[in-house]
N, C-alpha and C positions, 0 to 999 in steps of 0.2 A: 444445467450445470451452475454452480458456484464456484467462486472464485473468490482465494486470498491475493493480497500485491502489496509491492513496495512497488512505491513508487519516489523519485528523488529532485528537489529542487538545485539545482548546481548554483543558480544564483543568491540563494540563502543559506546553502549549505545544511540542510536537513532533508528528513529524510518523513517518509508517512507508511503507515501500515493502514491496509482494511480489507473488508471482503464486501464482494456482489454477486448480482447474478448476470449482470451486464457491463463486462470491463469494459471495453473501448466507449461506451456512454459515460460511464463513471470516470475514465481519465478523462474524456473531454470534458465533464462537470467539473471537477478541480481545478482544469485547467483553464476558462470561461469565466470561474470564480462564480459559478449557480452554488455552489457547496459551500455553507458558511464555514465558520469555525477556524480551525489549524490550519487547513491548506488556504483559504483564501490569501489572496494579496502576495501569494508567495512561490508562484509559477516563475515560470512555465516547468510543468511536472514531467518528470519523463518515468517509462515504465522500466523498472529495474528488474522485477522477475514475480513471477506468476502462480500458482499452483492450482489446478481444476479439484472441485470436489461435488458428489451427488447429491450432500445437503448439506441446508446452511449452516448447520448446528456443526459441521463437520469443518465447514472452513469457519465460522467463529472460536473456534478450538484452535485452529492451527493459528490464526491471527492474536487471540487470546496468549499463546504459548511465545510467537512471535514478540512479542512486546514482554515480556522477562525478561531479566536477564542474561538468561542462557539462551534464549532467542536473540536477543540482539547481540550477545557475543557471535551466534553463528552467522548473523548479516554481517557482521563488520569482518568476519573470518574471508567468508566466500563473496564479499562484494566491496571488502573495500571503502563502505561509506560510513 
C-alpha cells in the first residue's frame, strides 16, 4: 500500500503534504529530523489525515492534487489548518 498524509506542526503553524509506502516510518523520519528539507527543524509533526492507495502514481496524484489550490481549499475546509 501507499499512502498520501497531512501531516501538521502546531508549533510553527504549518502544515506538509506527501505520500509513502511506510507512514508510521515516515512520520517518525520528520519527526527525528532524518528528512531534510521543509519539515526539518519544524516538529514535532503530528498526523492530520491519511488516505491508502495500490500504487504510487496513485497517491502521487492525489498528493499532486492535494497541493492546488482546490486541494488546500479542501484541507482548510474539512481540517481547519
Amino acid at each position: 500500500m501507499y499512502y498520501t498524509y497531512i501531516i501538521y506542526s502546531d508549533s510553527h503553524s504549518v502544515k506538509y503534504i506527501g505520500q509513502t509506502e511506510n507512514l508510521e516510518k515516515r512520520i517518525d523520519e520528520h519527526n527525528n529530523g532524518t528528512l531534510g528539507g521543509f519539515t526539518k527543524n519544524k516538529g514535532p509533526w503530528r498526523l492530520v489525515y491519511y488516505e491508502s492507495y495500490n500504487t504510487r502514481a496513485e497517491a502521487m496524484s492525489r498528493e499532486k492534487y492535494l497541493k492546488t489550490g482546490v486541494g488546500r481549499d479542501w484541507i482548510k475546509l474539512n481540517f481547519n489548518i
